[in-house]
NUDREN-659874 format. One record per residue (C-alpha): residue number from 0; residue in three letters; x, y, z. Coordinates in steps of 0.001 Angstrom, whole numbers. Layout:
N
<rec i="NUM" aa="ALA" x="X" y="Y" z="Z"/>
...
//
This chain:
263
<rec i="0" aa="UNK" x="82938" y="72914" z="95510"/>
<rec i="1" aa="UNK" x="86383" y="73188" z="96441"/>
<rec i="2" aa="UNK" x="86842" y="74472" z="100381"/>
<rec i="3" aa="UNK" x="87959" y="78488" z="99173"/>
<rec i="4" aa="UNK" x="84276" y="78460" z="97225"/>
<rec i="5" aa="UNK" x="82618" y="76598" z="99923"/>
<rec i="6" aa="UNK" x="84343" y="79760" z="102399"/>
<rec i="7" aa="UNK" x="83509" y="82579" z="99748"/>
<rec i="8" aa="UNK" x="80359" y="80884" z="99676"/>
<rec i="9" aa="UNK" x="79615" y="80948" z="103671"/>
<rec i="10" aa="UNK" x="80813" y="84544" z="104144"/>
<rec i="11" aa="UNK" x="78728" y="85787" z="101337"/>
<rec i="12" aa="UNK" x="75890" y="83607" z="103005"/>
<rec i="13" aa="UNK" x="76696" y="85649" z="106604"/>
<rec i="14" aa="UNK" x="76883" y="89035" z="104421"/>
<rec i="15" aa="UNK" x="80836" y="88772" z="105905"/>
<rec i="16" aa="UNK" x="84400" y="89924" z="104216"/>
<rec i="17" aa="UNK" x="87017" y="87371" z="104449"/>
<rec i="18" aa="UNK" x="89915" y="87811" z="106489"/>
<rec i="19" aa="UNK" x="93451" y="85875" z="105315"/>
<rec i="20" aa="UNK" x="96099" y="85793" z="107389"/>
<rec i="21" aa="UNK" x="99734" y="84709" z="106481"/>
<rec i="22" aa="UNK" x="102520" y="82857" z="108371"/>
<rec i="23" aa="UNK" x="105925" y="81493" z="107502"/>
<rec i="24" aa="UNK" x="105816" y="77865" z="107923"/>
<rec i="25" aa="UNK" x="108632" y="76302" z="110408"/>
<rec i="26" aa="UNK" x="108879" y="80217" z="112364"/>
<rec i="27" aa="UNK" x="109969" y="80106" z="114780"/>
<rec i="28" aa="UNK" x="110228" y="76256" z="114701"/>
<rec i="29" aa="UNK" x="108053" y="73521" z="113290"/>
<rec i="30" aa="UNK" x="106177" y="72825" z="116661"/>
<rec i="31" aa="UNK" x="104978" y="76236" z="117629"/>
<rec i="32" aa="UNK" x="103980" y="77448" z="113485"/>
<rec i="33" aa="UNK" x="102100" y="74453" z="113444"/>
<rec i="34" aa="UNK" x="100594" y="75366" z="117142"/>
<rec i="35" aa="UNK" x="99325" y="78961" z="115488"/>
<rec i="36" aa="UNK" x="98111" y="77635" z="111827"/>
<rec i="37" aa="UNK" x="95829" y="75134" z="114242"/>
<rec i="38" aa="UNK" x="95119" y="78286" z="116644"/>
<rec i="39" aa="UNK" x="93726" y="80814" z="113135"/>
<rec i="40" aa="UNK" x="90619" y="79243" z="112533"/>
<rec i="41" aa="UNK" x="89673" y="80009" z="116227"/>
<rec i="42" aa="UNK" x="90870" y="82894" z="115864"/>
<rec i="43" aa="UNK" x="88479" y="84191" z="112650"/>
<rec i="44" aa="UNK" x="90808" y="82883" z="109729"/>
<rec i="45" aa="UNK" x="89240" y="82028" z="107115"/>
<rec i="46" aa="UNK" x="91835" y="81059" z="104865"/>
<rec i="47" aa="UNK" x="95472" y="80466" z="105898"/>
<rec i="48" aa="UNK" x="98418" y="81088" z="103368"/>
<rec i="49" aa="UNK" x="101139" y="79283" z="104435"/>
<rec i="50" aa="UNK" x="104681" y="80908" z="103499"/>
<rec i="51" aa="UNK" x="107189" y="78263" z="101747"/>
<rec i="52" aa="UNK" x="110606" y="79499" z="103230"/>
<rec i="53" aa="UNK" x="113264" y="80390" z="100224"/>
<rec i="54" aa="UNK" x="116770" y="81510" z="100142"/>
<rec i="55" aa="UNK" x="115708" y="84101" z="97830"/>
<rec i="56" aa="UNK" x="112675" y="85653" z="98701"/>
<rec i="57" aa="UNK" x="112400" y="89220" z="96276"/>
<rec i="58" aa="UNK" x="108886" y="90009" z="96343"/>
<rec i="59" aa="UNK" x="109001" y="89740" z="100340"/>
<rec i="60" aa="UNK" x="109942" y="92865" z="102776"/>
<rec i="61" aa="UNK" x="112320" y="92530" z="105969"/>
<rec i="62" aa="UNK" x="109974" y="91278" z="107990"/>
<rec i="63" aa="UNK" x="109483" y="88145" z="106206"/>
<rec i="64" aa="UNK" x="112784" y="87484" z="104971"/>
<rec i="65" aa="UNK" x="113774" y="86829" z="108511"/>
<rec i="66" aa="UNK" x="110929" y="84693" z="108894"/>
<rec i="67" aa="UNK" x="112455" y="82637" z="106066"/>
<rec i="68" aa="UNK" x="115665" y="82621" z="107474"/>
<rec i="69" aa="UNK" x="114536" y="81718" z="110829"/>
<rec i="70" aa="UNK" x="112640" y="78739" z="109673"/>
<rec i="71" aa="UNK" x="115406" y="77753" z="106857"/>
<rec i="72" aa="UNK" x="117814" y="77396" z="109526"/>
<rec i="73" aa="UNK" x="115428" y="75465" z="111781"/>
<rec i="74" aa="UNK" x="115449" y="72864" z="108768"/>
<rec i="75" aa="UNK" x="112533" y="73428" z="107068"/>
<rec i="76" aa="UNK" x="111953" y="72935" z="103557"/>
<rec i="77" aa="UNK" x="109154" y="72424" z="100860"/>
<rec i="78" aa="UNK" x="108595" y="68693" z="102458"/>
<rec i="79" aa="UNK" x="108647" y="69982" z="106105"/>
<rec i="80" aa="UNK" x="105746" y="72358" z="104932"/>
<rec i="81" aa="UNK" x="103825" y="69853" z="103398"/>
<rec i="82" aa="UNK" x="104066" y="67776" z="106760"/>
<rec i="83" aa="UNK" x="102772" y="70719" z="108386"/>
<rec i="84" aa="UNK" x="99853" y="71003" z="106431"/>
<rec i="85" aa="UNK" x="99195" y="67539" z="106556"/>
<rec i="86" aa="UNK" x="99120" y="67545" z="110593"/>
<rec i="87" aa="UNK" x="97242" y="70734" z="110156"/>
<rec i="88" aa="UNK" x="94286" y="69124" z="108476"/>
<rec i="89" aa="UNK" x="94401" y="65855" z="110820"/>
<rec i="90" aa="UNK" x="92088" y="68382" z="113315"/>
<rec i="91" aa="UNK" x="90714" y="70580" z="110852"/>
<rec i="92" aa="UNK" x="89238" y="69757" z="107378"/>
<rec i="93" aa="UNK" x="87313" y="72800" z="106048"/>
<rec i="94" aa="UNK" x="89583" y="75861" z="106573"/>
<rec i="95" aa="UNK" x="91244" y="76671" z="102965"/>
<rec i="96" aa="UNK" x="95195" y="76683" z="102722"/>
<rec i="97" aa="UNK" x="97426" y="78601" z="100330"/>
<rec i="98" aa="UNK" x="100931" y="77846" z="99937"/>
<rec i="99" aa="UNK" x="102748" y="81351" z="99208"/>
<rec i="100" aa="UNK" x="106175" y="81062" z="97935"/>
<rec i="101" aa="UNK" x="108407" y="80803" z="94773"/>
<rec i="102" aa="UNK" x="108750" y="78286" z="91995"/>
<rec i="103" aa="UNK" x="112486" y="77055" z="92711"/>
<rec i="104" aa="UNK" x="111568" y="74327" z="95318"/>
<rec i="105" aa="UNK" x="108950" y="73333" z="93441"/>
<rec i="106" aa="UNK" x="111110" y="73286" z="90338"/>
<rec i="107" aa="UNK" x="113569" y="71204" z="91792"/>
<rec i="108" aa="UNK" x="110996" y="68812" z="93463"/>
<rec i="109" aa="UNK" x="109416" y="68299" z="90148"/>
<rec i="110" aa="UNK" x="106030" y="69525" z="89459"/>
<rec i="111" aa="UNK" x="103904" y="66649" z="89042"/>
<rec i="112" aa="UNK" x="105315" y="65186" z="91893"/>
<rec i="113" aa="UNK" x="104718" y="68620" z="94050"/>
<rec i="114" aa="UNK" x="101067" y="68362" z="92964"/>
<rec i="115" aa="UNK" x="100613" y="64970" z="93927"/>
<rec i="116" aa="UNK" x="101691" y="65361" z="97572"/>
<rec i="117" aa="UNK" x="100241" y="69078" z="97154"/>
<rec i="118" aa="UNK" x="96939" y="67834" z="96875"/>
<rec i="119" aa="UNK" x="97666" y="64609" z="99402"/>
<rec i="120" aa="UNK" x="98523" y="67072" z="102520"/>
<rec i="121" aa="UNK" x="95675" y="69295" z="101700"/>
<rec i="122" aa="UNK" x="96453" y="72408" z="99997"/>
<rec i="123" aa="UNK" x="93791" y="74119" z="98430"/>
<rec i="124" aa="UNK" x="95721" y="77041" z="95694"/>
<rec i="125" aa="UNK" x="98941" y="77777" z="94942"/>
<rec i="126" aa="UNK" x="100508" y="81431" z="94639"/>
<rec i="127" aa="UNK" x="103549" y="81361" z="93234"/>
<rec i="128" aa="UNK" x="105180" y="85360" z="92578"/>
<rec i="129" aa="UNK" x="108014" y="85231" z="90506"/>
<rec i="130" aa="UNK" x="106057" y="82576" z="87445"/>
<rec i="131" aa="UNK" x="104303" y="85355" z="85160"/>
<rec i="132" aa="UNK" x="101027" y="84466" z="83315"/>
<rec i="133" aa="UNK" x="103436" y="83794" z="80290"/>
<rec i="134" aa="UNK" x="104436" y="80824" z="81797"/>
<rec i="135" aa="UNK" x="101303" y="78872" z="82720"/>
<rec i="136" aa="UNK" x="101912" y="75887" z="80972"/>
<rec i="137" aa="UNK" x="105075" y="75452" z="83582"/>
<rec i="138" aa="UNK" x="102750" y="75228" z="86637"/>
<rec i="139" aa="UNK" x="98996" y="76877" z="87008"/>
<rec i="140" aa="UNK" x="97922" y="74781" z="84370"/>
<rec i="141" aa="UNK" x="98997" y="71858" z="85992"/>
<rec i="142" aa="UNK" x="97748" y="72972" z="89006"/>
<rec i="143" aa="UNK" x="94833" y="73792" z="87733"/>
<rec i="144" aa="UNK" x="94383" y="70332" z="86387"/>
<rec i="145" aa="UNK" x="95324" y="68730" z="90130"/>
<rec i="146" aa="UNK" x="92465" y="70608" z="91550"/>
<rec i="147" aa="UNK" x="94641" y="72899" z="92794"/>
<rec i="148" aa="UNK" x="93631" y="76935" z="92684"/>
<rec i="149" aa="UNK" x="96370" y="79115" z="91015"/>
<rec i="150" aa="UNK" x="95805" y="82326" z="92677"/>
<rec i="151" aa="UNK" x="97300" y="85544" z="90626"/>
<rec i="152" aa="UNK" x="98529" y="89026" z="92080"/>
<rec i="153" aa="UNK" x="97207" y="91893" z="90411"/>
<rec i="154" aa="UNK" x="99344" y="95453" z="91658"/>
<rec i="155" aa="UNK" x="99007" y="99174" z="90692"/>
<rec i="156" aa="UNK" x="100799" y="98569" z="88099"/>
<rec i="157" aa="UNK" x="98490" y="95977" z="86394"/>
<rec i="158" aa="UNK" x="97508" y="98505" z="83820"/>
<rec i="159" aa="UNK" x="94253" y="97563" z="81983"/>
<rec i="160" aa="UNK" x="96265" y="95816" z="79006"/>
<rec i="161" aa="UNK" x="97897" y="93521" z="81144"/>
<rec i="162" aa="UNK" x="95065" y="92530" z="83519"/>
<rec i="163" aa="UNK" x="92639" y="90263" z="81254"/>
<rec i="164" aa="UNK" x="96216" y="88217" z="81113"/>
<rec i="165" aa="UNK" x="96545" y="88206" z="84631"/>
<rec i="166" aa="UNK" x="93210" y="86770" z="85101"/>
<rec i="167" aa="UNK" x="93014" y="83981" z="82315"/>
<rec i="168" aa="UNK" x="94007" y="81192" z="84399"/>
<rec i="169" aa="UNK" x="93607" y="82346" z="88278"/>
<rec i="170" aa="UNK" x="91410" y="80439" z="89991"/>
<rec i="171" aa="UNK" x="89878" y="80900" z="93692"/>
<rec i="172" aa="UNK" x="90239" y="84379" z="94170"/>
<rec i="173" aa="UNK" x="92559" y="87474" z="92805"/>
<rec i="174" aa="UNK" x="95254" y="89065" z="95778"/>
<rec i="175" aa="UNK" x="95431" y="92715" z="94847"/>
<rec i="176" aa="UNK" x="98542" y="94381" z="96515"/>
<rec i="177" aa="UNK" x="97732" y="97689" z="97605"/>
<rec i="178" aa="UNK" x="100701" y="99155" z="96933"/>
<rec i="179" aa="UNK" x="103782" y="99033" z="94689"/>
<rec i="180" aa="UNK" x="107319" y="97374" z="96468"/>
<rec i="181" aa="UNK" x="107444" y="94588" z="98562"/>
<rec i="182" aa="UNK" x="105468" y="93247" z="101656"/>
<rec i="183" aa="UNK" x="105893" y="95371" z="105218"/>
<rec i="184" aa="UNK" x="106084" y="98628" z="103349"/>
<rec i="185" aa="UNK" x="103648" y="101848" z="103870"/>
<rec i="186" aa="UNK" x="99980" y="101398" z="105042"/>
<rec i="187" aa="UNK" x="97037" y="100262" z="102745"/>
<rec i="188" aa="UNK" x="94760" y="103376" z="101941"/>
<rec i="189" aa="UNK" x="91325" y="102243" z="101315"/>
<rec i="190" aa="UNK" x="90578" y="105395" z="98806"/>
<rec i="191" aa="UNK" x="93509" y="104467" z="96570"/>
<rec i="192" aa="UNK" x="92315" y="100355" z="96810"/>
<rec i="193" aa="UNK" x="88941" y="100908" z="95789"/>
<rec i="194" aa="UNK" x="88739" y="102045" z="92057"/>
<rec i="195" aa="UNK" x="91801" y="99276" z="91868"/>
<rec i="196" aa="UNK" x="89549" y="96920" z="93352"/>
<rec i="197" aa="UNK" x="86729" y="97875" z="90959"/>
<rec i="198" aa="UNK" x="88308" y="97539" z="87632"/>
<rec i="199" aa="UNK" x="89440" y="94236" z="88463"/>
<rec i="200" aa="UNK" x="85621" y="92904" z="89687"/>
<rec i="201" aa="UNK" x="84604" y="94691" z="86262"/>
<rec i="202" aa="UNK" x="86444" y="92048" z="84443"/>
<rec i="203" aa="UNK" x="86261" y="88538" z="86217"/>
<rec i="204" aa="UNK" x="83216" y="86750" z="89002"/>
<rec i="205" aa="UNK" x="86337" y="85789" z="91108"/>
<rec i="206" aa="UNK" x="86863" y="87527" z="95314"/>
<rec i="207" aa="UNK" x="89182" y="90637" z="95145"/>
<rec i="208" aa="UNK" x="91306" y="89599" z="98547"/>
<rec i="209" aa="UNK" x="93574" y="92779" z="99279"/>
<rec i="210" aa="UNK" x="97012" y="92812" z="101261"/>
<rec i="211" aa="UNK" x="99679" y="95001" z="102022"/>
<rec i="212" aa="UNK" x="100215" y="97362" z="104217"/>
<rec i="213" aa="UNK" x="97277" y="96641" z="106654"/>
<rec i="214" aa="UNK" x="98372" y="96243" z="110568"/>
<rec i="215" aa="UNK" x="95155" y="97673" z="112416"/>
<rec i="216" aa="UNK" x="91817" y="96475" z="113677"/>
<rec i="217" aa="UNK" x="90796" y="99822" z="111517"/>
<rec i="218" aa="UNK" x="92966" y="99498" z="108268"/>
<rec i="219" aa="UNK" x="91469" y="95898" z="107998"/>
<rec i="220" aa="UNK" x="87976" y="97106" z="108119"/>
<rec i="221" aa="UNK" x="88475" y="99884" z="105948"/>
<rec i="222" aa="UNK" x="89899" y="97430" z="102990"/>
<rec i="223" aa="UNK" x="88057" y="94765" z="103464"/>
<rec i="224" aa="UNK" x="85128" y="97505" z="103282"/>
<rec i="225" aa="UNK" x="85743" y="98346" z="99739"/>
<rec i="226" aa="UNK" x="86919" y="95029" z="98423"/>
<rec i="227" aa="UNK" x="85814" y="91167" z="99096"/>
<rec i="228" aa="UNK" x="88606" y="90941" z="102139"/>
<rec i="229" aa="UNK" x="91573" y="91881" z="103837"/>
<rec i="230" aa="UNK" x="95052" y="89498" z="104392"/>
<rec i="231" aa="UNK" x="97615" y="90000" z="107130"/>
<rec i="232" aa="UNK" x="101250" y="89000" z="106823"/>
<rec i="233" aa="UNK" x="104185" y="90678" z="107987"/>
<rec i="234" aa="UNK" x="102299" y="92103" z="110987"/>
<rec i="235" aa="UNK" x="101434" y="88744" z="112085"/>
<rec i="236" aa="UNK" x="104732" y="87598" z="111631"/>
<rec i="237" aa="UNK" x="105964" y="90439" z="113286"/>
<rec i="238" aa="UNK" x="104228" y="89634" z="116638"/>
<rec i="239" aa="UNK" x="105736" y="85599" z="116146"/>
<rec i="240" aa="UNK" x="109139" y="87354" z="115775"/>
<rec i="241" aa="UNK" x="109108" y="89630" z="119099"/>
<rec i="242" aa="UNK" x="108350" y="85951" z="120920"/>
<rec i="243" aa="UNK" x="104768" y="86351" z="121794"/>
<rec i="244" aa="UNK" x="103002" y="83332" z="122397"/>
<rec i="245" aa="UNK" x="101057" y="81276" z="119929"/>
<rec i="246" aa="UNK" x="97884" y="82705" z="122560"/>
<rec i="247" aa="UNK" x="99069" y="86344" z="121990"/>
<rec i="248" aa="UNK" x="99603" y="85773" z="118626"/>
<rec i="249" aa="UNK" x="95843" y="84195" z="118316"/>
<rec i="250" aa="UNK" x="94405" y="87275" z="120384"/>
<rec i="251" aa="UNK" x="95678" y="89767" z="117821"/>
<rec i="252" aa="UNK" x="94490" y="88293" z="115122"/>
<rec i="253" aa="UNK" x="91210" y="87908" z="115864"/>
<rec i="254" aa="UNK" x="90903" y="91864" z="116639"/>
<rec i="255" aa="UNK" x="92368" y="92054" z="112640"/>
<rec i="256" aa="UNK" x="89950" y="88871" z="112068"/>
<rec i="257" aa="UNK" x="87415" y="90976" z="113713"/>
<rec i="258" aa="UNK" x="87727" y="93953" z="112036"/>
<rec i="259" aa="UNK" x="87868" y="92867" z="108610"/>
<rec i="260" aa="UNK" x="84374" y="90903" z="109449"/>
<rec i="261" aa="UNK" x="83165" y="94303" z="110270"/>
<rec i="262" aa="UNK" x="83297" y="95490" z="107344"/>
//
């Protein structure tokens, strides 16, 4: 089994939710992101999704956009991140990780040659927001065939005509976003998310993760409560951005980690 079934497989096993969290690789700099990837997994991560920094990041809110520019300016790039995630598995070879970004670096690296080293630092799945289903041959399929998941967002607006094309090709598990916009905005409501939640798991076998909008102990309970787990981004990133310290930032998200294991 690849390591996200052998994790869906464990928490299942100890009747837990999963709880993803997400950072920007290289913020604030390369040393201290690749301090708090290694510091999750303590923490009660149980899969990391590791931002890609991009010039042009439209599906992301504020929050993360400075993220990106912080960690653009600090030099990182696609390779950088790879080299993180390489490190990060020198110490730690079970806990899944997702690279998050967009398809221009990749693009311009060339595919197969992003899968190869993909695969060779350890990445698990790939999400990649701005290539629609419609263009699967250009990199989930690929991916797919790399042994790489190609995880798929489903939103609000994923009406039930569009989802079974949405979930043809995904692979590892399906991120619903709670709400409609971009990442940082309004809180997750748990009584909106779960008839979403539910008409998705009606039509594939595959974990409905949910993110968005959750910044509490409580909200991550709550979600994770009426789907198969909760992920964490700009809140995190929020905390890395005021300067806490890779142990503050550890500390807070285990009381997210925490709470979405609760549920």
């Amino acid at each position: 089994m690849t390591r996200i079934e052998t994790t869906f497989a464990r928490l299942r096993a100890e009747g837990k939710k999963a709880f993803v969290s997400y950072i920007m690789a290289g913020d604030p700099d390369f040393d201290t992101s690749l301090a708090l990837v290694r510091a999750l997994p303590g923490a009660g991560v149980d899969i990391i999704e590791l931002g890609v920094p991009f010039t042009d990041p439209m599906a992301d809110g504020a929050t993360i956009q400075l993220a990106g520019q912080r960690s653009l300016a600090g030099g990182m790039t696609l390779q950088r991140t790879l080299d993180l995630a390489a490190e990060f598995r020198k110490q730690d070879d079970s806990t899944p990780i997702v690279l998050m970004g967009y398809y221009n670096p990749i693009y311009t690296r060339g595919v197969d040659r992003f899968l190869r080293d993909a695969k060779a630092a350890g990445i698990d799945g790939l999400i990649v927001v701005d290539l629609p289903p419609e263009e699967d041959s250009e990199l989930c399929l690929p991916a797919r065939a790399a042994g790489l998941d190609f995880i798929r967002l489903a939103t609000p607006t994923t009406d039930d005509a569009r989802l079974p094309k949405v979930l043809q090709n995904t692979s590892g598990f399906v991120y619903y976003v709670s709400i409609t916009g971009i990442t940082g905005a309004q809180a997750a409501q748990a009584d909106d998310v779960a008839p979403e939640v539910a008409r998705i798991k009606a039509k594939t076998d595959l974990p409905v993760i949910v993110g968005f909008g959750i910044r509490t102990p409580e909200v991550a309970r709550e979600i994770a409560g009426v789907a198969d787990g909760a992920v964490v981004g700009s809140a995190i990133v929020a905390e890395i951005a005021a300067g806490k310290s890779v142990e503050d930032v550890a500390a807070y998200v285990a009381t997210l980690a925490a709470g979405a294991h609760s549920a």
